[in-house]
C-alpha positions as CSV (number, residue, x, y, z in Angstrom):
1,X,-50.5,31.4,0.2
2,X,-48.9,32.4,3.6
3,X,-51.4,35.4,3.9
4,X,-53.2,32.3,4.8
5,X,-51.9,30.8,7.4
6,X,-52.3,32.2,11.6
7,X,-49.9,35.4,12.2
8,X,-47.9,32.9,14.5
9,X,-47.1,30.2,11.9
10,X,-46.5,32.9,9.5
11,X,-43.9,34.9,11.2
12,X,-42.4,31.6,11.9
13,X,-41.9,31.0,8.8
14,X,-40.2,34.0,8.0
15,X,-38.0,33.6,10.5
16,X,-37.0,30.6,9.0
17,X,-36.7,31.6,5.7
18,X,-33.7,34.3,7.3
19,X,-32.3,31.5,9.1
20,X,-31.9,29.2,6.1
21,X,-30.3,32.7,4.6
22,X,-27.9,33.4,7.1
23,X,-26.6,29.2,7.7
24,X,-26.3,29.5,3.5
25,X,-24.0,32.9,3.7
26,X,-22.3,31.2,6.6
27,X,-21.7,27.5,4.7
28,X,-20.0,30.2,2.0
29,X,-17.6,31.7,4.5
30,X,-16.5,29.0,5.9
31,X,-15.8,27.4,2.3
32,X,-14.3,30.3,1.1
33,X,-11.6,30.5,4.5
34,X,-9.5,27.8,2.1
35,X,-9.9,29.5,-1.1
36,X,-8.9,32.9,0.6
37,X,-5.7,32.0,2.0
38,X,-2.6,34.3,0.6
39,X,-0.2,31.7,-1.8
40,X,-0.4,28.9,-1.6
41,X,-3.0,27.3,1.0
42,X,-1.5,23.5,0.9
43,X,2.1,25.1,1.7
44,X,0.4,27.4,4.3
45,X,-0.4,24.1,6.2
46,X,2.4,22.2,5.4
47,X,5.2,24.5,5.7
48,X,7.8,25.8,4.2
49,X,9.8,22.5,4.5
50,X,7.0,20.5,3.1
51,X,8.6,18.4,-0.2
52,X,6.8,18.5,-3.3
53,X,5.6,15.1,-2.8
54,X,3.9,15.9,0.3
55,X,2.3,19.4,-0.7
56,X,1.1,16.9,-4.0
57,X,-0.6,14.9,-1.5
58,X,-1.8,17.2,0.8
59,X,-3.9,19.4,-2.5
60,X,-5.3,15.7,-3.6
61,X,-6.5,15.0,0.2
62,X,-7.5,18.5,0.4
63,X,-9.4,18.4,-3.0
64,X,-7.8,21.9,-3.7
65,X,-6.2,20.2,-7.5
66,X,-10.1,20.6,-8.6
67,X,-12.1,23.4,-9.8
68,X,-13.4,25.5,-7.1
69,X,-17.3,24.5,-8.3
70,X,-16.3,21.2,-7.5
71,X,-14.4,22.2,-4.5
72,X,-17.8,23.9,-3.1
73,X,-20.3,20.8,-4.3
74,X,-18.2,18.1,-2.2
75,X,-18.1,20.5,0.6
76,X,-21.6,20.8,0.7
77,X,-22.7,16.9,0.1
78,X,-19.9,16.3,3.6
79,X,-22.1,19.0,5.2
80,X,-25.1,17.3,4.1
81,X,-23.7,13.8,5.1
82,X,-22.7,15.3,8.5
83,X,-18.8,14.8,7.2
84,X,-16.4,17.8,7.9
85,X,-13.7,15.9,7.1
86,X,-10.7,14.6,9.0
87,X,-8.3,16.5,11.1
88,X,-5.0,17.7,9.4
89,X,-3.1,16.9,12.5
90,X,-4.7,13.8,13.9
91,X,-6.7,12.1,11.1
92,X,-9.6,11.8,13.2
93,X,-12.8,12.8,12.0
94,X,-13.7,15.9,12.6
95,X,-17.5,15.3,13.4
96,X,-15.7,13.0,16.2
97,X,-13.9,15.9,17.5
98,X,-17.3,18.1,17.7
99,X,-19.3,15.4,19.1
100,X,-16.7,14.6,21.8
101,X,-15.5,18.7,22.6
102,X,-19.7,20.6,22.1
103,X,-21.2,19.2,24.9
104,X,-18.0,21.0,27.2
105,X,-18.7,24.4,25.5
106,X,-22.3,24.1,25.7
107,X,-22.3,22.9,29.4
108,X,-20.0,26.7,30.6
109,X,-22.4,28.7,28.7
110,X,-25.8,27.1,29.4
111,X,-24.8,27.1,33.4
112,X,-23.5,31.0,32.5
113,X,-26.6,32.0,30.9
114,X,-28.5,30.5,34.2
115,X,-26.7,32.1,36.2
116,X,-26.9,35.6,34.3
117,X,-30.7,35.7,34.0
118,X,-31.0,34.6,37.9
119,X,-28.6,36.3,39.7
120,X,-29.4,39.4,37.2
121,X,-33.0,39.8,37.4
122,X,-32.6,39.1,40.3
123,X,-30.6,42.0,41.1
124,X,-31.6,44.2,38.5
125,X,-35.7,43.9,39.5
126,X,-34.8,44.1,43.6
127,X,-32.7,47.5,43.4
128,X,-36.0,48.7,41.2
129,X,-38.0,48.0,43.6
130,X,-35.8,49.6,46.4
131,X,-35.4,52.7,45.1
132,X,-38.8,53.4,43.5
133,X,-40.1,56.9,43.5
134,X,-36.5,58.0,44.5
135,X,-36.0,56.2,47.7
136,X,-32.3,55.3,48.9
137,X,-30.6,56.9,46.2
138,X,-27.3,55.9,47.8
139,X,-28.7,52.5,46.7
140,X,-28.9,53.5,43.1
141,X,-26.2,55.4,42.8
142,X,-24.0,52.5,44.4
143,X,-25.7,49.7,42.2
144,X,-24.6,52.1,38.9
145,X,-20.9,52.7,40.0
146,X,-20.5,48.2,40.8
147,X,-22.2,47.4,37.9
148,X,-20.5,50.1,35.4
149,X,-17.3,49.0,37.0
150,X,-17.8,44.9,37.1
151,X,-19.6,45.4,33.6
152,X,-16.6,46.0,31.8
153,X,-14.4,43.3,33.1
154,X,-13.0,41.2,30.3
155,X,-13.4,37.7,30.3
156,X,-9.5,37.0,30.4
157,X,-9.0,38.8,33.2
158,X,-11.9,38.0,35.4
159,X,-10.4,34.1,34.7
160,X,-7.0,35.0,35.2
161,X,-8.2,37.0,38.8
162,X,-10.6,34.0,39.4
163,X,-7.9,31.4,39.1
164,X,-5.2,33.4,41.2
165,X,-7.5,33.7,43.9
166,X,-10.1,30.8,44.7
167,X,-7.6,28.3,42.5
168,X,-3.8,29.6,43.6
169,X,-4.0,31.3,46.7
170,X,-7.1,30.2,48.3
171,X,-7.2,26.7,47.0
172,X,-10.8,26.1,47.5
173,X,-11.3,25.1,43.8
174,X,-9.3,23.4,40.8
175,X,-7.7,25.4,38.2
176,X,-7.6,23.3,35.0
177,X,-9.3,20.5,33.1
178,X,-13.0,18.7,33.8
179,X,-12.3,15.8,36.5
180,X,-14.8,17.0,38.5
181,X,-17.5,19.0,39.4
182,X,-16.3,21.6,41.2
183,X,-14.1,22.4,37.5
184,X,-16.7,23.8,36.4
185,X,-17.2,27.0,39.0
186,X,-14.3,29.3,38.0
187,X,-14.9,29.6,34.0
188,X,-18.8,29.6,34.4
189,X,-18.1,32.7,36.6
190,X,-15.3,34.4,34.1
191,X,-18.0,34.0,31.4
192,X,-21.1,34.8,33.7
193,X,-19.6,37.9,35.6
194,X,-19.5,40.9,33.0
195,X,-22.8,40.1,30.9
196,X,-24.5,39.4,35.1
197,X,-24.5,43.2,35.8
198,X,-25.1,44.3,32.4
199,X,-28.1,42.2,32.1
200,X,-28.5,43.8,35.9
201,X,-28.2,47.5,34.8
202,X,-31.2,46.8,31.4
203,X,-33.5,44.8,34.0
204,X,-33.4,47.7,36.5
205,X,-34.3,49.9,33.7
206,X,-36.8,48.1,32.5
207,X,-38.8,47.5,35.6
208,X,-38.5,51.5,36.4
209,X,-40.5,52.0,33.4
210,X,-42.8,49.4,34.4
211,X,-43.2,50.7,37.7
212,X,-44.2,53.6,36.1
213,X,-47.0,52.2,34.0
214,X,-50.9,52.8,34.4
215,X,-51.6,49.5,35.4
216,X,-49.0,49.5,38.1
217,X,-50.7,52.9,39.9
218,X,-54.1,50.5,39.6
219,X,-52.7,47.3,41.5
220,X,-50.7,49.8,43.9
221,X,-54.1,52.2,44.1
222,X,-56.1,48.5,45.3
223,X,-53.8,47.8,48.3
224,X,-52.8,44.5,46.6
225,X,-50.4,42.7,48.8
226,X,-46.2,43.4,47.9
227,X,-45.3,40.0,46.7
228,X,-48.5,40.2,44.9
229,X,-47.3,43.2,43.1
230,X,-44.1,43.0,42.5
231,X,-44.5,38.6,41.1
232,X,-47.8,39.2,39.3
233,X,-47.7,42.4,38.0
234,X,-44.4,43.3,37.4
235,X,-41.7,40.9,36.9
236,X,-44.2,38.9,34.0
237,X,-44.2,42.6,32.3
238,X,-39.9,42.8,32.7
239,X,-39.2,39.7,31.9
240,X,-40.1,39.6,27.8
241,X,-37.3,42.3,27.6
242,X,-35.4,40.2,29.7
243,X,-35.8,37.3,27.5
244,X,-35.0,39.3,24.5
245,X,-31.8,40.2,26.4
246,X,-30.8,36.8,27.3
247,X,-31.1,35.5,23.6
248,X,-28.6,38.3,22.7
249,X,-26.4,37.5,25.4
250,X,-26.3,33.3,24.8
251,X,-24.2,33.8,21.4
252,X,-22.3,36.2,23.9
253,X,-21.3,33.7,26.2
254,X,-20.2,31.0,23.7
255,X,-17.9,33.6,22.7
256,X,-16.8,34.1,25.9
257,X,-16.2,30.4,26.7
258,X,-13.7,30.4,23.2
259,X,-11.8,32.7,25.6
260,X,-12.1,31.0,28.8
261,X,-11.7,27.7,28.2
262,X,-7.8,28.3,27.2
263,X,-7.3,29.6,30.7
264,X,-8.7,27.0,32.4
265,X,-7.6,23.8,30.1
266,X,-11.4,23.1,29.3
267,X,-11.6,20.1,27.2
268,X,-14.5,22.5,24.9
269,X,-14.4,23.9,21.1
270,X,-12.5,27.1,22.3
271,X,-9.6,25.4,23.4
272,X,-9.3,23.1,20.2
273,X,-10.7,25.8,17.4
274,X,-7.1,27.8,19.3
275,X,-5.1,24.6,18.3
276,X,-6.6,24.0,15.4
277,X,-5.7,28.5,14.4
278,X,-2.4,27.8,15.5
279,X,-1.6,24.8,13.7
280,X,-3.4,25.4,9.9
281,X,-5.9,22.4,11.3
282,X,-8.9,24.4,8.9
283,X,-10.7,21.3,8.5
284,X,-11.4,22.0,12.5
285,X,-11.4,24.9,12.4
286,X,-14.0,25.7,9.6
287,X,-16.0,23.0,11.5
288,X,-15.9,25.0,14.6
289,X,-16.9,28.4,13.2
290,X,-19.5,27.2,11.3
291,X,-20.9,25.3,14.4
292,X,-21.1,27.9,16.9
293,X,-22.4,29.6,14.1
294,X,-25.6,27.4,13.7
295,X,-25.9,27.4,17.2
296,X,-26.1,31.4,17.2
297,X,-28.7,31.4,14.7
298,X,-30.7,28.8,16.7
299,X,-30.8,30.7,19.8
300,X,-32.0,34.0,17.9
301,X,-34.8,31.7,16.1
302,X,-35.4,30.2,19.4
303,X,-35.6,32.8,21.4
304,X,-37.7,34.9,18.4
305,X,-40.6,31.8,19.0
306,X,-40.8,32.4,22.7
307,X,-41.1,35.8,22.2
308,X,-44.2,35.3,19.9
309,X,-45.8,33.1,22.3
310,X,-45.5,35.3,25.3
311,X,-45.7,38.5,24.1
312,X,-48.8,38.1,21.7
313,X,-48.1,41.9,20.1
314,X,-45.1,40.5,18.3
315,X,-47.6,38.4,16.1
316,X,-48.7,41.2,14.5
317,X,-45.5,42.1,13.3
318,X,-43.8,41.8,10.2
């Protein structure tokens, strides 16, 4: 029945056919973080000086005094229902909590991933075309020792050396929280800065190769104009790598902004999925993971269309 259908809508469909895999193996593991816990998971959260009446109550709330089956089926008609359940620690719903901390996390690495695709093919495709056919080396070789060195920054301490500089010393921008705009400057850099010159060093790479090509000799061999070149011809040929990059990277930089969000008092998933580890809050915190989760499989499924509908030699393939 699907050998039917256009190469397009079928390798769609596949795609979604892994993504329903993956969200089911990852609806598993996040039920299976309560069931896993060493002892006793209701004294876990409680602790030690919890009375019996209150660990009784907690296993009831928790619905961990029913079979597991039953266990699994409710936690998969509150997923269904868009219920995670309420905080351990607050009582609010958790779905609350999501809706009011996502669009925080999503804001530092949508503005990250901008800024890495810009400012890195940017970069990557200018030094190419600088030092083509071995011209100003000192250009290349300089471009490979900032980039290998700035590529391998952590996220912690480009925040930490972000904040101590334009926040403490320099003063020029605020340190914590999201009262206003300019809040968002120092963790979009901490998250943007390593993955920018990496993205820099595979675009550079990339476009040597392409400057290499057949076709390229051609447009160069008809005196086309240099802009003309280098916009028509060879940045449309780079950038499908590059956008196979950048959906790699996204899930990346939401990882990054778990990290960089404690730093900077960010009001974003990071900073409450690190409250909710610290205090046994798992209702949150299997929210959170499963979440960001979803939202990494999106990106790779999104990503995966575009891809088909640039680059129309990926509909051919299974």
């Amino acid at each position: 029945m699907t050998a039917a259908l256009p190469p397009l809508a079928r390798l769609a469909l596949s795609r979604l056919v892994q993504m329903g895999a993956v969200l089911t193996a990852l609806v598993i593991l996040t039920f299976l973080m309560v069931q896993l816990i060493p002892g006793d998971a209701a004294m876990r959260i409680a602790g030690p000086d919890a009375s019996a009446e209150e660990l009784t109550r907690l296993r009831i709330d928790m619905g961990l005094d029913r079979p597991v089956w039953e266990q699994f089926g409710h936690y998969i008609g509150g997923l269904a229902q868009g219920d995670f359940g309420l905080s351990m620690t607050t009582q609010q719903p958790v779905a609350e909590l999501l809706r009011d901390r996502l669009p925080y996390t999503l804001v530092l690495a949508g503005l990250a991933l901008v800024l890495v695709v810009c400012f890195g093919f940017s970069m990557g495709l200018a030094v190419a075309i600088a030092t083509r056919e071995g011209c100003r080396t000192w250009l290349d070789h300089g471009f490979t020792s900032l980039t290998g060195l700035l590529g391998t920054v952590p996220e912690l301490i480009a925040a930490i050396a972000l904040a101590f500089v334009f926040a403490v010393s320099l003063r020029w921008l605020p340190v914590s929280g999201a009262s206003e705009p300019a809040s968002v400057v120092l963790p979009v850099l901490a998250i943007a800065l390593r993955p920018s010159f990496n993205f820099a060093r595979v675009v550079r790479t990339e476009a040597r190769h392409v400057l290499r090509a057949d076709f390229m000799r051609t447009a160069r061999a008809r005196r086309l104009p240099g802009w003309r070149l280098w916009l028509v011809h060879l940045a449309p040929n780079v950038a499908t790598s590059a956008l196979t990059i950048a959906g790699l990277i996204f899930p990346y930089l939401i990882g990054g902004a778990v990290i960089v969000e404690n730093v900077f008092a960010w009001p974003g998933l990071g900073s409450e999925v690190v409250r909710a580890v610290v205090t046994a809050n798992l209702p949150v915190v299997q929210a959170i993971v499963l979440l960001l989760g979803v939202l990494v499989v999106l990106t790779n499924l999104i990503v995966d269309l575009l891809l088909m509908l640039v680059d129309p030699r990926r509909r051919h393939v299974s």
